[in-house]
C-alpha positions as CSV (number, residue, x, y, z in Angstrom):
1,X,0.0,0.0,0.0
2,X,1.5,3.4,-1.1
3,X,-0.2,6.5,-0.1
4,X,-1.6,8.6,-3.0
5,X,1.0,10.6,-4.9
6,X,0.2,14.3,-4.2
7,X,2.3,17.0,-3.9
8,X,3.5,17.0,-0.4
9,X,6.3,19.7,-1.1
10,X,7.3,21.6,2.5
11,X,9.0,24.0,0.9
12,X,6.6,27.0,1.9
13,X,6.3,25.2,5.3
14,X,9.0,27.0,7.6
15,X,10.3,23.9,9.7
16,X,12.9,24.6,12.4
17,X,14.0,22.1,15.1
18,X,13.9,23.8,19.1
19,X,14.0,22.3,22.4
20,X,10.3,21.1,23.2
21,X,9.2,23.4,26.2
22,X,9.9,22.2,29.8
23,X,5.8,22.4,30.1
24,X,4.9,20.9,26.8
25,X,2.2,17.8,27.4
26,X,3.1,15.5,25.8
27,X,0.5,12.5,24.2
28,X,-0.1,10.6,26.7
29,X,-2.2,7.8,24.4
30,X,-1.7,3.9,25.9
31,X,-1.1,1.5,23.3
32,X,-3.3,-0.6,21.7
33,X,-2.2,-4.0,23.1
34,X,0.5,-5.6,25.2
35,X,2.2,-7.5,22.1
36,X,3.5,-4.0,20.8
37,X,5.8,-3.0,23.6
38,X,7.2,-6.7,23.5
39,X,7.7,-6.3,19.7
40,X,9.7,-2.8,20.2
41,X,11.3,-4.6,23.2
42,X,12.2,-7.7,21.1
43,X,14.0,-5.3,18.2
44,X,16.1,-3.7,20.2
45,X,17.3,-6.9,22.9
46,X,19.1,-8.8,19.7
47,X,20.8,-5.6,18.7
48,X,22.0,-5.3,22.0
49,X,23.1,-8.9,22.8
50,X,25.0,-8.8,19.4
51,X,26.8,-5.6,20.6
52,X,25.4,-3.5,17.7
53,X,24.2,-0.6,20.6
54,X,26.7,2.3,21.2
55,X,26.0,4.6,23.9
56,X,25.4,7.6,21.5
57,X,22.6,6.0,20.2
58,X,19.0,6.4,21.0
59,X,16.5,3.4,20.6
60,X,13.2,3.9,22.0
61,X,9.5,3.4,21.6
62,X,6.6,5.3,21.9
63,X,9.3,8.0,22.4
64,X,8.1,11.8,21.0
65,X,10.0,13.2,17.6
66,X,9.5,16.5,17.8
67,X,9.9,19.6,15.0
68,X,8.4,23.1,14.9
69,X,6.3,24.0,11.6
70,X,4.9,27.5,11.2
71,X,5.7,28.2,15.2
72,X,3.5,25.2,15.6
73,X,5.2,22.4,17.7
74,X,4.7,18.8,16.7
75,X,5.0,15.6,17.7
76,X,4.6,12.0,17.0
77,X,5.7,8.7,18.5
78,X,6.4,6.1,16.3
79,X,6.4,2.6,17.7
80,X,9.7,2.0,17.3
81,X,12.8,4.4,16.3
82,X,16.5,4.0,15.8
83,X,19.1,7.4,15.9
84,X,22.5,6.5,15.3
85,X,24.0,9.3,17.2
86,X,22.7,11.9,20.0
87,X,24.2,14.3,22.0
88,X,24.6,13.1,25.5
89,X,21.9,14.7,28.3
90,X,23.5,15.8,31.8
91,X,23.9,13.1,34.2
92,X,20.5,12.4,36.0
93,X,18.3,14.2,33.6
94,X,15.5,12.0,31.3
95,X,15.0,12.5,27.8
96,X,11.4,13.0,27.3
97,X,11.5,13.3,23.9
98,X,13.8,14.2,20.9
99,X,14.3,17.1,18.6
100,X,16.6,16.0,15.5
101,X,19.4,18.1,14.1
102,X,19.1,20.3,17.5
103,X,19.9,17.1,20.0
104,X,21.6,14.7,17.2
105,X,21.0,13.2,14.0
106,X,17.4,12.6,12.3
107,X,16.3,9.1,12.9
108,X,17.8,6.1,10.4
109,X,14.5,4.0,10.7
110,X,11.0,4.6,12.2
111,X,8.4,1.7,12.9
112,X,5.2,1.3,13.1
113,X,2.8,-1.7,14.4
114,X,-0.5,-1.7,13.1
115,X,-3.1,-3.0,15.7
116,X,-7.2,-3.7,15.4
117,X,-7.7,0.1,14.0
118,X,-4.8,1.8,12.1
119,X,-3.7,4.9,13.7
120,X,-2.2,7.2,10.9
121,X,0.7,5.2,9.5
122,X,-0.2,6.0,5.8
123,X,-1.8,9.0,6.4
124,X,-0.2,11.8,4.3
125,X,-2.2,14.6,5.8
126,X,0.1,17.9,4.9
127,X,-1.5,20.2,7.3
128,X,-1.4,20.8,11.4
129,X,-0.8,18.1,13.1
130,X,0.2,16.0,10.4
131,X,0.2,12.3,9.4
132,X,2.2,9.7,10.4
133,X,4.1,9.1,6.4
134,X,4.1,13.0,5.9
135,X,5.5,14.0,9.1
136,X,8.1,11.3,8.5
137,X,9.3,11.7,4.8
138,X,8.6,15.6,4.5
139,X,9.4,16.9,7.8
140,X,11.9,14.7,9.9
141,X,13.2,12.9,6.1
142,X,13.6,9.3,8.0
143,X,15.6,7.4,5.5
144,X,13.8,4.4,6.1
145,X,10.1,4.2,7.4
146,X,8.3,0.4,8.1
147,X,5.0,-0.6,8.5
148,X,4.3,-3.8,10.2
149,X,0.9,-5.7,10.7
150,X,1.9,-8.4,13.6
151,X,-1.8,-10.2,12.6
152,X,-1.2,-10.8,9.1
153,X,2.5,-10.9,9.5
154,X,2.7,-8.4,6.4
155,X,6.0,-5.5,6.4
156,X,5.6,-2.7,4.1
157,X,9.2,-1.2,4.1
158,X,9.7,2.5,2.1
159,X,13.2,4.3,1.8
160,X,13.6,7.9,0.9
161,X,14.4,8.5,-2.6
162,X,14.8,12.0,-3.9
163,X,12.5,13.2,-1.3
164,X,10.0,10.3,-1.8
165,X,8.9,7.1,-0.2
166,X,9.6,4.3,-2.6
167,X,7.8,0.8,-1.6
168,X,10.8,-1.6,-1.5
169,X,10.9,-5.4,-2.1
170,X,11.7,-8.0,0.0
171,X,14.7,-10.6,-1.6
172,X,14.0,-14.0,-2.0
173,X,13.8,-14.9,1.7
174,X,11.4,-12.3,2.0
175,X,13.9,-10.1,4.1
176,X,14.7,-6.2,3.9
177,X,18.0,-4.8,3.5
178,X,18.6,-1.7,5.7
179,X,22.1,-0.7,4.8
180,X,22.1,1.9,6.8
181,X,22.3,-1.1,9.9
182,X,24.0,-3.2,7.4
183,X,20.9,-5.8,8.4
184,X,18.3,-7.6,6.9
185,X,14.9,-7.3,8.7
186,X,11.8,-9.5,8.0
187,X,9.1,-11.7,10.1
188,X,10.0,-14.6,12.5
189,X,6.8,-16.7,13.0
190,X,7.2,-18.4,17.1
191,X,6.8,-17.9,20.6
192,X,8.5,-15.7,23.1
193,X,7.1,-14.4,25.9
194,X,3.5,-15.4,26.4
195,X,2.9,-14.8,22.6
196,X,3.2,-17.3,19.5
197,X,2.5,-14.5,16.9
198,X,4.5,-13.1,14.1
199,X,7.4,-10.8,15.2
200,X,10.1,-8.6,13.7
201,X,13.5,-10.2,13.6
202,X,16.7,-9.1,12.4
203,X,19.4,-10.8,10.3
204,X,23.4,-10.5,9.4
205,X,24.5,-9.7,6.2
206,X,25.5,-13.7,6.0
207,X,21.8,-14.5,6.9
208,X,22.8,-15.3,10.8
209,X,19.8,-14.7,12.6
210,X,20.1,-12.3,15.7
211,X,19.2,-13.9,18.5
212,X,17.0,-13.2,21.5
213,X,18.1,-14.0,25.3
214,X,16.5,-16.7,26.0
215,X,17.8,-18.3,22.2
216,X,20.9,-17.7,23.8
217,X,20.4,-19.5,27.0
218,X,19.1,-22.5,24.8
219,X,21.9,-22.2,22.7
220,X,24.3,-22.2,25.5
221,X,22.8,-25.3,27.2
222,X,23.0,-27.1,23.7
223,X,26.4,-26.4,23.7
224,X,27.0,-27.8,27.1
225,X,25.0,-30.7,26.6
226,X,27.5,-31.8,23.5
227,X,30.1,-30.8,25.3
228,X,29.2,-33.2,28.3
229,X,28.6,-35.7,25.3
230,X,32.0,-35.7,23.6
231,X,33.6,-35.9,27.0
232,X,31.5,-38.9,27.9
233,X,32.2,-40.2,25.0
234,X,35.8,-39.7,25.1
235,X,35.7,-41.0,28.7
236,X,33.6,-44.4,27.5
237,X,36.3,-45.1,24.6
238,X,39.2,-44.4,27.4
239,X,37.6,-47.1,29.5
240,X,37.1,-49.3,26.3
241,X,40.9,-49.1,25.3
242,X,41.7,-49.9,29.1
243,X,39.3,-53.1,29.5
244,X,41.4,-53.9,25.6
245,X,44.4,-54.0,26.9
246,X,43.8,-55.8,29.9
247,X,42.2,-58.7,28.3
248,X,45.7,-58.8,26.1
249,X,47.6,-58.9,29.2
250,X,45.6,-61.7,30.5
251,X,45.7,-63.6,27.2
252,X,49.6,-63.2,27.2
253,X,49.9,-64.9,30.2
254,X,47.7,-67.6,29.8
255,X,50.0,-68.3,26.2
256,X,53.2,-68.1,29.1
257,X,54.2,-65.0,27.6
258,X,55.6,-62.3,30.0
259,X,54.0,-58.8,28.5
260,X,56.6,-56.8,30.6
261,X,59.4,-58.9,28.0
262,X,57.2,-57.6,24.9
C-alpha cells in the first residue's frame, strides 16, 4: 500500500527544530495492546546482545520526535525508532522526547505496528498536526520508514528516494535490506514471551539470525550438553581401550608370555 501521490512539497512550510518546552504535554495515548511494547522490546534486545548498541545512540519506543512547523510544535511517537548518534543529556536528567538536528541526527528508521484500527501510519495529511508518512518523509526525512501488521505478519518497508517514499521489495527470503544497519529485517513466526504470533526479527548480512536471550540460553545449554557428550564419550572409549588392553595382558599370560618382555 503506497499513499496517493500528491504533492506533499514543504518548501513553503518553515520547519525549524527547538528544544520542546519544559511544560509541553506531551500524548499521553496507551497503546493498543500488550504484544506491541514486547515487539519494540524484542528489536532492540538482539541488537543489544550482538553488541550493535553504542551509547550515543537512541533506541526507543513510543518515544516523541519533535519539529516546529509555522511556530506550531509537533510531535509523534512512532512505535519504534532507531538514531545513530545523539548528543549526550547531563547526568541524571531523562529524555522525554527528541528534537533531530538540534539534540543529534534525524532518525535512520521509524516503525510502526498496526493494531485492530490503524492509527495514521499511511496518512499523508500535509496540514497541522500532520500524518504519520508525511511527518516522516517531508518533515523529519527518516531514511527508512516500516510498517508492520503483527496479525497478518505483512511488512511494508519504504526508503527515501529524492525526497519520496519508494515501496521496497523483499529478496528471495522475503527479508529487507537496511544498509544503513547493514541488516536484513523481515518476520519470524514463534513464541516468546506469552505470545506465538508473528514478530520482527533481524538478520546479518551472512543470513545469521540475531538472536533473542532466551535463544541464547538455549543455545548455551545445547552447547553444554554436547560438550558433556564428547567428554562422555571420550571417557567411555578411554575405559574401552583400558578393559582392551587388559584382556591382552591376560591372554599373554595364559599363552606363558611375559608382556613386561614384549
Amino acid at each position: 500500500m503506497t499513499p496517493s501521490a500528491i504533492d506533499l512539497s514543504t518548501k513553503s512550510k518553515i520547519i525549524t527544530w527547538e528544544k520542546l518546552p519544559d511544560d509541553f504535554i506531551l500524548p499521553d495515548e496507551p497503546v493498543d495492546n500488550n504484544l506491541q511494547p514486547l515487539l519494540a522490546a524484542a528489536l532492540r534486545e538482539s541488537l543489544e546482545l550482538a553488541g550493535l548498541i553504542l551509547e550515543s545512540m537512541l533506541i526507543a519506543s513510543n518515544f516523541g520526535l519533535c519539529a516546529t512547523v509555522k511556530t506550531q510544535t509537533v510531535v509523534k511517537a512512532p512505535d519504534w525508532v532507531y538514531i545513530p548518534s545523539v548528543k549526550p543529556i547531563a547526568s541524571g536528567k531523562i529524555r522525554r522526547s527528541y528534537t533531530p538536528h538540534l539534540e543529534g541526527e534525524i532518525p535512520t528508521i521509524v516503525l510502526e505496528f498496526i493494531s485492530e484500527t490503524e492509527g495514521g501510519e499511511y496518512s499523508i495529511n500535509p496540514h497541522y498536526p500532520y500524518g504519520k508518512w508525511y511527518f516522516y518523509e517531508q518533515i523529519l526525512q527518516v531514511p527508512v520508514y516500516g510498517i508492520f501488521q503483527p496479525k497478518t505478519g505483512e511488512l511494508d518497508v519504504y526508503c527515501l528516494v529524492a525526497g519520496k517514499y519508494e515501496q521496497q521489495l523483499p529478496d528471495e527470503n522475503n527479508r529487507y535490506w537496511i544498509k544503513e544497519l547493514n541488516l536484513f529485517i523481515g518476520i519470524w513466526q514463534g513464541s516468546k514471551a506469552e505470545f506465538t504470533t508473528n514478530w520482527l526479527r533481524w538478520w546479518d548480512k551472512s543470513g545469521n539470525l540475531l538472536l533473542w536471550g532466551s535463544e541464547l540460553v538455549e543455545q548455551e545449554k545445547q552447547r553444554a550438553a554436547q560438550e558433556r557428550q564428547r567428554a562422555e564419550q571420550a571417557e567411555l572409549e578411554l575405559e574401552q581401550e583400558r578393559i582392551s588392553r587388559q584382556r591382552l595382558v591376560q591372554k599373554l599370560k595364559e599363552l606363558g608370555v611375559n608382556p613386561e618382555n614384549l
